[in-house]
C-alpha positions as CSV (number, residue, x, y, z in Angstrom):
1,X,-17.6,-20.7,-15.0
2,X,-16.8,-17.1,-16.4
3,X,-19.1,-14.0,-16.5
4,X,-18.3,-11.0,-17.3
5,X,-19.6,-7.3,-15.7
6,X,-19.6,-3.5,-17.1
7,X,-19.4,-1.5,-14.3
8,X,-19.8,2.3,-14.6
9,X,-17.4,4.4,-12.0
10,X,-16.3,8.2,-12.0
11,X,-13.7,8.3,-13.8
12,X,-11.0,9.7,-11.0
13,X,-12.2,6.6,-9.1
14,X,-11.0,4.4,-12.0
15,X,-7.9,5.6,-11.7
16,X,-7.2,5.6,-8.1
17,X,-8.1,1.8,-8.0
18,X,-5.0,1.7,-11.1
19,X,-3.3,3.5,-8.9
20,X,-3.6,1.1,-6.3
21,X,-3.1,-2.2,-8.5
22,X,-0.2,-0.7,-9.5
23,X,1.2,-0.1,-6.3
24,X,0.5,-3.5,-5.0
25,X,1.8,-4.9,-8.4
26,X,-1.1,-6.7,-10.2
27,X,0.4,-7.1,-13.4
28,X,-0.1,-8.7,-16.5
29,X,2.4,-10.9,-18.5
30,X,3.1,-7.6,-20.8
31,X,4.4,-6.0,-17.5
32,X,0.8,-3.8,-17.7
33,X,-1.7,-3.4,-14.5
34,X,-3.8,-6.0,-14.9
35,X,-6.7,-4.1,-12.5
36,X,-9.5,-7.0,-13.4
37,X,-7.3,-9.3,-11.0
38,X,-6.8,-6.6,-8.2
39,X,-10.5,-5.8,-8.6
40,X,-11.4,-9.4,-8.0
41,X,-9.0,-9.9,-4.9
42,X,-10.9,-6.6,-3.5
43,X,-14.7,-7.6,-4.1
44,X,-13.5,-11.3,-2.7
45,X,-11.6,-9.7,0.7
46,X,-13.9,-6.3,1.3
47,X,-17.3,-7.3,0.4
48,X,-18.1,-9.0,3.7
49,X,-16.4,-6.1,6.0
50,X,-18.4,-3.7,3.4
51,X,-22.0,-5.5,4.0
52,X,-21.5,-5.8,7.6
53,X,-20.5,-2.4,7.9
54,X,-23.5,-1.5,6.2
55,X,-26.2,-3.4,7.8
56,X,-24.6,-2.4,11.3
57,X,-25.3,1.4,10.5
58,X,-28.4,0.4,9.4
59,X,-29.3,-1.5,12.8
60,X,-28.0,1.3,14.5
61,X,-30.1,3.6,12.7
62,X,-33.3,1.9,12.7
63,X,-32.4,1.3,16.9
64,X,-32.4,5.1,17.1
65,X,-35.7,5.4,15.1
66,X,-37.7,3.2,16.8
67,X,-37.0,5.0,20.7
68,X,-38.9,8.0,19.2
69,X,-42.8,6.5,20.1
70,X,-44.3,8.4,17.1
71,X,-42.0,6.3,14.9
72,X,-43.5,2.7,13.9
73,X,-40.7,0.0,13.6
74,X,-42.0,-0.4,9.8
75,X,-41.8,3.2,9.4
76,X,-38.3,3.3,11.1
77,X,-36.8,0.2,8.8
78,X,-38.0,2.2,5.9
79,X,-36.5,5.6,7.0
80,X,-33.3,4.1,7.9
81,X,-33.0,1.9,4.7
82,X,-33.7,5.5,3.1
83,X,-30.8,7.3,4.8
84,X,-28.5,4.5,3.9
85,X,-29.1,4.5,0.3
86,X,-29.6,7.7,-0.3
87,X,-27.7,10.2,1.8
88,X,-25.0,7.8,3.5
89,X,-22.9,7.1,0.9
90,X,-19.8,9.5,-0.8
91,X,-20.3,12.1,-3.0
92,X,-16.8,12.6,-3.5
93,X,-17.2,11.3,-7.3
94,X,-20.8,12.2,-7.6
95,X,-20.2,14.8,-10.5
96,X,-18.0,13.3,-12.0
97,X,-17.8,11.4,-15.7
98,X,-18.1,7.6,-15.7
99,X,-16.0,5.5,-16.6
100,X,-16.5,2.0,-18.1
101,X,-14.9,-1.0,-16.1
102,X,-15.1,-4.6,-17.6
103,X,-15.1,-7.1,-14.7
104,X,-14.4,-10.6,-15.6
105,X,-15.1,-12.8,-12.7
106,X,-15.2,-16.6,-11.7
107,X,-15.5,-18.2,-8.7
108,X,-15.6,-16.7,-5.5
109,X,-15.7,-13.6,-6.9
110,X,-18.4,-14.7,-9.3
111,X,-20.3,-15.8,-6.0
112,X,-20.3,-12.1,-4.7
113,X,-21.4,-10.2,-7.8
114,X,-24.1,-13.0,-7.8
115,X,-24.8,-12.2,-4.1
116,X,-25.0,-8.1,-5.3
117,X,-27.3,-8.6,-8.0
118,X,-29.6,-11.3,-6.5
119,X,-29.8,-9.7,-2.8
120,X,-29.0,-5.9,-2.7
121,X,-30.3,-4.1,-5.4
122,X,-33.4,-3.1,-3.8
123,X,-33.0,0.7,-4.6
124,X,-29.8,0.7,-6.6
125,X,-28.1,-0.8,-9.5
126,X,-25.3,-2.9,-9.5
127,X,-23.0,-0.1,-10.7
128,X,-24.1,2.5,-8.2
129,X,-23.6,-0.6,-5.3
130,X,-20.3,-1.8,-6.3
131,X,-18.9,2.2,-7.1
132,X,-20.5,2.6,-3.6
133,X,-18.1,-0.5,-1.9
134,X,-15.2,0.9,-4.1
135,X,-15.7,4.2,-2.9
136,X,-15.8,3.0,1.0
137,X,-12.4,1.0,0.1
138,X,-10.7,4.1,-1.2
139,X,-11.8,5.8,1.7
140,X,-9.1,3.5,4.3
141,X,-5.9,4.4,4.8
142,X,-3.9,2.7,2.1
143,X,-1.5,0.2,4.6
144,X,-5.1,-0.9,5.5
145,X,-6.1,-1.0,2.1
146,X,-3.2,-3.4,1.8
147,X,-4.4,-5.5,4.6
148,X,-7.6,-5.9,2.9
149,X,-6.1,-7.1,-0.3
150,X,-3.8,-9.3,1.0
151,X,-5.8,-10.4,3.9
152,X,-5.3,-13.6,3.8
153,X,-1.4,-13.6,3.6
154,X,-1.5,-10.7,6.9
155,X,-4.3,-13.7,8.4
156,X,-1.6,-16.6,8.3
157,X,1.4,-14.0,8.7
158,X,-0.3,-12.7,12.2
159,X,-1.2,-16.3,13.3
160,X,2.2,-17.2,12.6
161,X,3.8,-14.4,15.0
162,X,1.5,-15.1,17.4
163,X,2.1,-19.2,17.5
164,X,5.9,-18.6,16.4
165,X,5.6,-20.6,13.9
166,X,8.4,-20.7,10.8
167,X,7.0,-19.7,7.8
168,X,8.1,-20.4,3.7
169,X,7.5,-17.6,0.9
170,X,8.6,-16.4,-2.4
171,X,9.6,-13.1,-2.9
172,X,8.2,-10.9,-6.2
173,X,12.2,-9.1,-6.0
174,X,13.6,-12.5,-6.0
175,X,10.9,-15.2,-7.1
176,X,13.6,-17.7,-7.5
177,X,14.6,-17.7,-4.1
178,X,13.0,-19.8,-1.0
179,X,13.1,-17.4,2.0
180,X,12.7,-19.5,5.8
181,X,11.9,-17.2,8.2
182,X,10.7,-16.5,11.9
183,X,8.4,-13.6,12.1
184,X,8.5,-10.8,14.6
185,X,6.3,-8.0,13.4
186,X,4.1,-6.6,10.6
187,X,4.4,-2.6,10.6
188,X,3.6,0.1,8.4
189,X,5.8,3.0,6.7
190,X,6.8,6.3,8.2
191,X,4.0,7.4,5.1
192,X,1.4,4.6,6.1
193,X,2.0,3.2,2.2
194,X,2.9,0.1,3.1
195,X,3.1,-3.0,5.3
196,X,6.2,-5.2,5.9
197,X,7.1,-8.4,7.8
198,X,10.6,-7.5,9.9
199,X,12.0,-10.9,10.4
200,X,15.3,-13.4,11.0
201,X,16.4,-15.6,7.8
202,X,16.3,-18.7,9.8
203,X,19.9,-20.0,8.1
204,X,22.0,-16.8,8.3
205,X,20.0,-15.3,11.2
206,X,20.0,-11.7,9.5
207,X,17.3,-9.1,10.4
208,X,15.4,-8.9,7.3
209,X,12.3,-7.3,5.7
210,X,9.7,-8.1,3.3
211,X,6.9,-5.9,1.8
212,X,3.8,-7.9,2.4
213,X,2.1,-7.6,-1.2
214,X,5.4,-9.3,-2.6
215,X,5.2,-12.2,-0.8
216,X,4.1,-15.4,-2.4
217,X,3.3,-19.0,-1.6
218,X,3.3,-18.5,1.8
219,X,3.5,-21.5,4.1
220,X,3.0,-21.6,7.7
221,X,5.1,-24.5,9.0
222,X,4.7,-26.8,12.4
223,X,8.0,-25.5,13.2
224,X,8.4,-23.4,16.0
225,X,10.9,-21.0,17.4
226,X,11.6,-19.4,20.4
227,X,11.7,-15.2,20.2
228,X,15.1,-13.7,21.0
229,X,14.7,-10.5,23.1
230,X,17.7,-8.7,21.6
231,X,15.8,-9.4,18.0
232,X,12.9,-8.4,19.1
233,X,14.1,-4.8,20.6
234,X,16.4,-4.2,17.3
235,X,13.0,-5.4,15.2
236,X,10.7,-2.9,16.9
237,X,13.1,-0.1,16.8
238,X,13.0,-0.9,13.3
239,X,9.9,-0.6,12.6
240,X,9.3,2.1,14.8
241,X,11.9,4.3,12.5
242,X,12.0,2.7,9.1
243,X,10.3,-0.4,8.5
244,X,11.6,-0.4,5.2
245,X,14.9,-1.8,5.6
246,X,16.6,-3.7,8.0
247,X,20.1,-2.8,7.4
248,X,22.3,-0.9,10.0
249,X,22.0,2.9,10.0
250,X,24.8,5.2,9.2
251,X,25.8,8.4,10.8
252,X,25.3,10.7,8.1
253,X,26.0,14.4,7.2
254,X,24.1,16.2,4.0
255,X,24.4,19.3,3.1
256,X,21.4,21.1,1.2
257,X,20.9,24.8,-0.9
258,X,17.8,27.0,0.0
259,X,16.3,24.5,-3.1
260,X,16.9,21.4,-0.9
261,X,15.7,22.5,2.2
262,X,12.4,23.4,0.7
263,X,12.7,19.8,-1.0
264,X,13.2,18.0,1.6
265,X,10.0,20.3,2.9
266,X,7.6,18.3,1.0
267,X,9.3,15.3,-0.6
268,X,7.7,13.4,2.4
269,X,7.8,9.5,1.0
270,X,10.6,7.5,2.8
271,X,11.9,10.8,4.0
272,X,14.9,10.4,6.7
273,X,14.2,11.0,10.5
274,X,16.5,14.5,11.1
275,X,18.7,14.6,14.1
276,X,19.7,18.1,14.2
277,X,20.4,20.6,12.1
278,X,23.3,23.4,12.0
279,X,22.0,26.0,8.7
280,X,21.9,24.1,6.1
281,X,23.9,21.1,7.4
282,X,21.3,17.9,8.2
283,X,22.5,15.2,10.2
284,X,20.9,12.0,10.2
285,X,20.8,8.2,11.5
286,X,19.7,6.1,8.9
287,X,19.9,2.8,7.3
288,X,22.5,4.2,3.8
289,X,20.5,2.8,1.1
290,X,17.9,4.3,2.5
291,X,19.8,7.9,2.5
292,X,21.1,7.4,-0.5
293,X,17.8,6.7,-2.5
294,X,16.1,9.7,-1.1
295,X,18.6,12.4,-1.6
296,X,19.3,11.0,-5.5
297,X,16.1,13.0,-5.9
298,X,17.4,16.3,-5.3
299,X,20.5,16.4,-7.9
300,X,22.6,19.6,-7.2
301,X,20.2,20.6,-4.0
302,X,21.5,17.8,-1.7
303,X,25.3,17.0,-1.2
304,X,26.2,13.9,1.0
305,X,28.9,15.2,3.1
306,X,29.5,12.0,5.2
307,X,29.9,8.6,5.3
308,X,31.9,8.6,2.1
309,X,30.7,5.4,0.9
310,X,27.5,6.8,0.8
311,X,29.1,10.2,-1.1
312,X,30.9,7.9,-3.4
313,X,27.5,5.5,-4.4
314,X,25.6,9.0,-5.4
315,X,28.5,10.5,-6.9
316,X,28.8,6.7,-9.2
317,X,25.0,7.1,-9.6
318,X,24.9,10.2,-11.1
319,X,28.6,9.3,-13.2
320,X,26.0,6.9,-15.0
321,X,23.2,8.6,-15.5
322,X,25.2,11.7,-17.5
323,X,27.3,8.6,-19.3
324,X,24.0,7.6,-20.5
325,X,22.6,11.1,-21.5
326,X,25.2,11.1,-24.1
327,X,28.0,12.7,-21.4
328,X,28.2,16.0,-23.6
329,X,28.8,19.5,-22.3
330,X,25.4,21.8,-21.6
331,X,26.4,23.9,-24.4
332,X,26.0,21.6,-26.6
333,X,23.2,21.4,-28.2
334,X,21.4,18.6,-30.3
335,X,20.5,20.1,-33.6
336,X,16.6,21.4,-33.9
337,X,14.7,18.2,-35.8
338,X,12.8,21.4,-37.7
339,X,16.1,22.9,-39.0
């Protein structure tokens, strides 16, 4: 069975939630961000955390009412169910314009929005209740964001680890492909964006990682394995640094202008770890691709001095992208479509 909900949100919250079904890649078959399906995995994996949050404040408030001997426990349940609704809640959206959200739900997502409108509408309505648990979602971290999305994939990833147990998945980068795998450790990004599983490919025994909200069909076999030390040091040390990739770093050498310095200032998303500096010489240890994809942002502001293979794979990169601007001199000008 299908129903279907208009729910009424500010409309900066509307697109923070895109944002975030975007970034986790709920997408339709058109290649757009389907956000009815990432709404549905959130209402489904945060609306128990969100009522029990709730209704503990609320115990805790109504605790603290009643030790004040003027204060009636039917007076202190009311009081405290007051201060919930009413001045515990965000107001970071409060003035803001709504926006309409069409929800189309089934099953256990169906069952919560059923729960909402048949238990907890006391003093609200369902749009104010469910902007209200949207509102405490946004207001996580967004690696624990992920975790609630995908929380049953972290669920039978952590059991996994901790029973060392081989697991099965599917990859969104490479959906084709059956990855076997023993699990070390689920970490987060320098940036706290993302989560990722560092691992050993159980048939080539390379140290690999996986971003969590790409994995698919996940199956946690009966097989176990026995944790490698070594693995587990050059894991950790990963994901201390750059949980990102598992490939080997590179001693590296980049030179940046007064422009790059102040780039590399505030372009703060996968940003390498510096090891020194000597003026406007960096020098860095970190995994190339890694390098490499970060300092492509900063055209003529960045210059990869050493290793050369990473010098030569920008240098090709940016070969292309002027062969495919049409390769022709500044000067020249394409003709005014007014003239």
């Amino acid at each position: 069975m299908t129903e279907k909900y208009k729910i009424y949100v500010p409309e900066d919250m509307r697109t923070r939630l895109m944002n975030d079904a975007e970034l986790f890649e709920f997408a339709k078959k058109d290649g757009s961000v389907n956000l009815n399906a990432f709404l549905k995995e959130l209402l489904v994996n945060y609306f128990d955390e969100y009522r029990e949050k709730k209704e503990s404040l609320l115990r805790t408030i109504r605790t603290d009412l009643e030790a004040f001997p003027s204060i009636s426990k039917k007076d202190a349940e009311m009081i405290a169910d007051k201060i919930i609704n009413t001045y515990m809640k965000s107001d970071e959206y409060s003035s803001e314009k709504s926006s309409a959200v069409t929800l189309t739900v089934s099953g256990r997502s169906l069952e919560v929005m059923r729960t909402i409108e048949n238990n907890l509408l006391t003093e609200k309505s369902l749009s104010q209740y469910v902007g209200d648990l949207f509102a405490s979602y946004l207001s996580i971290g967004r690696h624990n964001r992920e975790r609630i999305v995908f929380r049953e994939i972290f669920e039978d990833l952590q059991a996994a680890i901790q029973k060392k147990r081989v697991v099965t998945f599917s990859s969104a980068t490479a959906p084709d492909l059956v990855f076997e795998i023993e699990p070390y450790i689920i970490a987060a990004s320098k940036e706290e964006q993302c989560n990722y599983l560092l691992c050993t490919d159980t048939h080539h025994r390379l140290l690999r990682t996986f971003r969590i909200s790409r994995i698919h069909a996940l199956f946690v076999s009966s097989e176990t394995y026995q944790p490698n030390a070594d693995t587990q040091a050059k894991l950790q040390e990963i994901a201390m640094r750059n949980p990102q990739s598992a490939s080997k770093n590179v001693s590296a050498k980049v030179q940046l202008t007064e422009r790059g310095i102040q780039k590399f200032q505030v372009i703060v998303k996968n940003r390498p770890d510096v090891l020194r500096k000597e003026g406007n010489t960096y020098y860095f240890d970190w995994p190339a691709r890694q390098l490499e994809d970060y300092f492509q942002r900063f055209g003529a502001d960045a210059i990869i001095l050493s290793p050369k293979s990473c010098k030569d794979n920008v240098r090709s990169f940016y070969e292309k992208a002027l062969s495919a601007y049409g390769n022709k001199p500044m000067s020249q000008k394409e003709p005014s479509p007014l003239a």
